[in-house]
C-alpha positions as a printed NumPy array, in Angstrom:
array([[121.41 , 129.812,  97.406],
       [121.8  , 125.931,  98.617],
       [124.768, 124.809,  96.936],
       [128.16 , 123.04 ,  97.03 ],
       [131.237, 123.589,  94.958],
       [133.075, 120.253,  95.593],
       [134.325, 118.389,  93.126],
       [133.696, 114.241,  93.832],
       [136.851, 112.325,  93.374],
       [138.286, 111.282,  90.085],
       [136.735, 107.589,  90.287],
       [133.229, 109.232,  91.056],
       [130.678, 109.095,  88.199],
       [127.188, 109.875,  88.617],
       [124.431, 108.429,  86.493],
       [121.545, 110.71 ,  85.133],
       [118.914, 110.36 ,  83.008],
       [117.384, 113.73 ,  81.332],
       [113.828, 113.843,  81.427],
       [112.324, 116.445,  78.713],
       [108.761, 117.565,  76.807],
       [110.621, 117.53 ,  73.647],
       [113.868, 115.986,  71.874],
       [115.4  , 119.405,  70.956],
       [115.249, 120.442,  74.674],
       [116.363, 116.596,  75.65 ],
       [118.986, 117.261,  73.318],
       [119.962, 120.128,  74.439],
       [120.574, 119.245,  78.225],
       [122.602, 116.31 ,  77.419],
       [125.216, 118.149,  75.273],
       [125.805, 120.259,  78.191],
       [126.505, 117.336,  80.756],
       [127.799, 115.089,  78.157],
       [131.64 , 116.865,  78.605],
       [131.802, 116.252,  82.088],
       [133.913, 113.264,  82.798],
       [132.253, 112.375,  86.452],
       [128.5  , 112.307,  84.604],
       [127.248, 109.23 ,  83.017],
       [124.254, 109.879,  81.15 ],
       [121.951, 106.897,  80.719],
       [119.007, 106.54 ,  78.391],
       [115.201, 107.443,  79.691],
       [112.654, 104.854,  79.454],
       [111.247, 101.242,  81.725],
       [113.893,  99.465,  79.971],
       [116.823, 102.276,  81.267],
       [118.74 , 101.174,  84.941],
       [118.038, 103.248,  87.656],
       [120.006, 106.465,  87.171],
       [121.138, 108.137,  90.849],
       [120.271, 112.376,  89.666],
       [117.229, 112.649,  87.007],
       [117.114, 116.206,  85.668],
       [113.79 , 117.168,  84.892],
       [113.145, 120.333,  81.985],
       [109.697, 122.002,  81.968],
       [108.574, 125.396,  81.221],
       [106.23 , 125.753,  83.821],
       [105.228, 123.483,  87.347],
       [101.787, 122.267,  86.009],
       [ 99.793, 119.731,  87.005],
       [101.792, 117.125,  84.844],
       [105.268, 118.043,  85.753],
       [103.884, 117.881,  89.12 ],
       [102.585, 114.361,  88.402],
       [106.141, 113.765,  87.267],
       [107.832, 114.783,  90.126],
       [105.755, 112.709,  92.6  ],
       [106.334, 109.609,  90.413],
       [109.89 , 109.89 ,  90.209],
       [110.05 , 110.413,  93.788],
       [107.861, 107.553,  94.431],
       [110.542, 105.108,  92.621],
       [112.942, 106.242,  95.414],
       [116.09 , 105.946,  93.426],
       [116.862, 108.952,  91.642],
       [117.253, 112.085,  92.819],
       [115.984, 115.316,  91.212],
       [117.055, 118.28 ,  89.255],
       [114.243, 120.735,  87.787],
       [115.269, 122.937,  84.652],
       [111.911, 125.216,  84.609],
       [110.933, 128.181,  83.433],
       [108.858, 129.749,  85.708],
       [107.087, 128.62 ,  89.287],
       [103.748, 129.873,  90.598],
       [104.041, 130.621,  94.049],
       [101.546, 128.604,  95.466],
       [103.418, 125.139,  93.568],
       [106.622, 125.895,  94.944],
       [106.257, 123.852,  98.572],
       [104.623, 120.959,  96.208],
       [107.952, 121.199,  94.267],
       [110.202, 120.947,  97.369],
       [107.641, 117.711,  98.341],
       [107.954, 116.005,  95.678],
       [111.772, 115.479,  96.902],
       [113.284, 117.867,  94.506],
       [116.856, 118.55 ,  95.61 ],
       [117.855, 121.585,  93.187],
       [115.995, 124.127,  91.252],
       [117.394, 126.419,  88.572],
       [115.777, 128.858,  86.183],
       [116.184, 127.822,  82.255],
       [118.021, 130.827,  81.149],
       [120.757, 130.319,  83.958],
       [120.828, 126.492,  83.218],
       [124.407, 126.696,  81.558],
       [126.78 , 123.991,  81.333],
       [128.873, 124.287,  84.523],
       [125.529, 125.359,  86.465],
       [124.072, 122.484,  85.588],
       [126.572, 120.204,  86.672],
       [127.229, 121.844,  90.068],
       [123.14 , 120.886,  90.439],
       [123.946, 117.677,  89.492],
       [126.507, 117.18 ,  91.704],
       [124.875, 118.893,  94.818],
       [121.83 , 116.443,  94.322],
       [123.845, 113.714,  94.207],
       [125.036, 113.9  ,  97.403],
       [121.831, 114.817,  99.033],
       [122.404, 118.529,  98.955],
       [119.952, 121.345,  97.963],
       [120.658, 123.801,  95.252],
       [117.847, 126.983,  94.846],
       [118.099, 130.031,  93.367],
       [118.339, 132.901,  96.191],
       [114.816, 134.272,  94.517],
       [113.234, 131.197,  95.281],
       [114.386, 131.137,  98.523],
       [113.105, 134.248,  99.447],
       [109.727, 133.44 ,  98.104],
       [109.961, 130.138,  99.956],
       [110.405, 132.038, 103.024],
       [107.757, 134.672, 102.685],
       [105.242, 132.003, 101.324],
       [105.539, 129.86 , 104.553],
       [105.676, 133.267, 106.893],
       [102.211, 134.114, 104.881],
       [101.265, 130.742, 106.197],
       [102.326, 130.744, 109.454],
       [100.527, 134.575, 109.706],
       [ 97.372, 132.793, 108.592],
       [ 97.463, 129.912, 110.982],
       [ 95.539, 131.481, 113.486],
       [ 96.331, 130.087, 116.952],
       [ 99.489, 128.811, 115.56 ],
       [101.436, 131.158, 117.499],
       [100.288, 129.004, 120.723],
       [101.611, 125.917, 119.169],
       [104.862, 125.338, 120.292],
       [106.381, 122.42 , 117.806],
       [108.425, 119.423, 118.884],
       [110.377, 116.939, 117.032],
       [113.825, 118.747, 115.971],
       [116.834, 118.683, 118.456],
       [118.515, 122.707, 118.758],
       [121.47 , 121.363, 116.635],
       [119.367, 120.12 , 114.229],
       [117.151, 123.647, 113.847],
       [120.436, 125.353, 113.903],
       [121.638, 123.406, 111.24 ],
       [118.621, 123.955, 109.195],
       [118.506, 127.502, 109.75 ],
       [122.053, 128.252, 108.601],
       [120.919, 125.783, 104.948],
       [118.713, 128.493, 104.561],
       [121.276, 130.996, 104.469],
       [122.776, 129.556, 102.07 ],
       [125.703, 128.27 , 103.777],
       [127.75 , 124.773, 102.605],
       [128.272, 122.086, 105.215],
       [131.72 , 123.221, 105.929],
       [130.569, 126.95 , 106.997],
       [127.906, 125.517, 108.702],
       [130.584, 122.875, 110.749],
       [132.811, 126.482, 111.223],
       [129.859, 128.432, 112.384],
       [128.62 , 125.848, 114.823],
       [131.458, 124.511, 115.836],
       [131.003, 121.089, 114.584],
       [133.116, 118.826, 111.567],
       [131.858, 118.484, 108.423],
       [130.944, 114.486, 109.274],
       [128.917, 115.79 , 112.332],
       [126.605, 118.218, 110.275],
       [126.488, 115.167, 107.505],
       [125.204, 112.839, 110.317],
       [123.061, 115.456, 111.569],
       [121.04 , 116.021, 108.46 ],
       [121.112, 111.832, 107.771],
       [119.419, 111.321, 110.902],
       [116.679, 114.062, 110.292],
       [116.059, 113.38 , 107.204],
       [115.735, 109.799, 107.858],
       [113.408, 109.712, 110.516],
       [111.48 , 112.328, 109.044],
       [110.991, 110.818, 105.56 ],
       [112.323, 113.804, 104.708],
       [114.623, 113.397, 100.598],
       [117.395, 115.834, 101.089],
       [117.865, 119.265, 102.564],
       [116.158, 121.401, 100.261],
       [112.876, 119.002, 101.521],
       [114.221, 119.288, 105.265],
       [114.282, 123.145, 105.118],
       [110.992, 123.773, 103.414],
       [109.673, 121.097, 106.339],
       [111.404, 123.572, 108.77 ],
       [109.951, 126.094, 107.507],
       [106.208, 125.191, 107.342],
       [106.331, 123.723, 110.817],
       [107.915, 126.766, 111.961],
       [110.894, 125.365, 113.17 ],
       [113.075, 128.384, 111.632]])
């Protein structure tokens, strides 16, 4: 699982907007983040400010939450959080594309699981379910298996620190076990992933390790 369990400082608040099919479920998402004193929830709509985490509910990945996704990535300011239901396989690397930066299943979303998603996406960090990991990782070793000549194809364009970094996400490790296990501080694995994911175009680790993954990088 891609997650962090640090708490921001007292002064930190983090503005999200709850994106929903329905006002019960709307409802229902907002009086679980509405305790936490470091969330500021914001109303949804053109006439709404930017908010910096938007969670997203939806039963399923269809072609409209899909739609969704890619438009709130497009606006470039907030960062996601998908409540869903269920994912079909073949949707999942479309999910991770559309610069979504934590995933959890609807009958885990509690209160306090929700806000550590919230919190991990606002600070760039991934958050997925170990499941979904797995099927991340057999998905893209299905693809790599089907490639053909890819095994000839040696990729370029990620430094070893960078893969190592990247391989270790996808453990599941935090940035501090990944600084212990490399050797490196926390502000040097930080930098790391800001360069990467910056010249890559890459929106946050979850995005950077499915990348890895399909390019065969890890």
């Amino acid at each position: 699982m891609l997650q962090t369990h640090e708490r921001p400082t007292e002064t930190a608040r983090i503005t999200v907007e709850v994106h929903a099919p329905d006002p019960i479920s709307r409802a229902g998402a907002v009086s679980q983040l509405r305790p936490h004193p470091e969330i500021d929830l914001i109303g949804e709509g053109p006439q709404s400010p930017g908010a910096a985490v938007a969670v997203v509910l939806s039963d399923t990945t269809d072609a409209a939450t899909l739609l969704q996704l890619r438009g709130l990535a497009r606006g470039g300011a907030a960062r996601v959080v998908l409540v869903v239901g269920r994912i079909r396989e073949p949707e999942l690397m479309d999910v991770l594309e559309c610069g979504v930066s934590a995933i959890l299943w609807r009958h885990e979303a509690g209160p306090e699981r929700l806000r550590r998603a919230v919190l991990a996406a606002a600070r760039g960090q991934g958050d997925l379910p170990a499941d979904l990991l797995g099927r991340l990782l057999d998905q893209v070793g299905r693809m790599q298996r089907n490639a053909g000549d890819s095994t000839c194809h040696v990729p370029t364009g990620l430094a070893a620190r960078e893969t190592d970094i990247l391989r270790l996400i996808a453990d599941g490790l935090d940035t501090a076990e990944i600084g212990a296990s490399l050797g490196y501080s926390e502000r040097t694995v930080k930098n790391v992933l800001h360069g990467l994911t910056t010249r890559l175009h890459l929106r946050n680790r979850a995005h950077a390790v499915a990348y890895a993954l399909r390019e065969g990088f890890i």
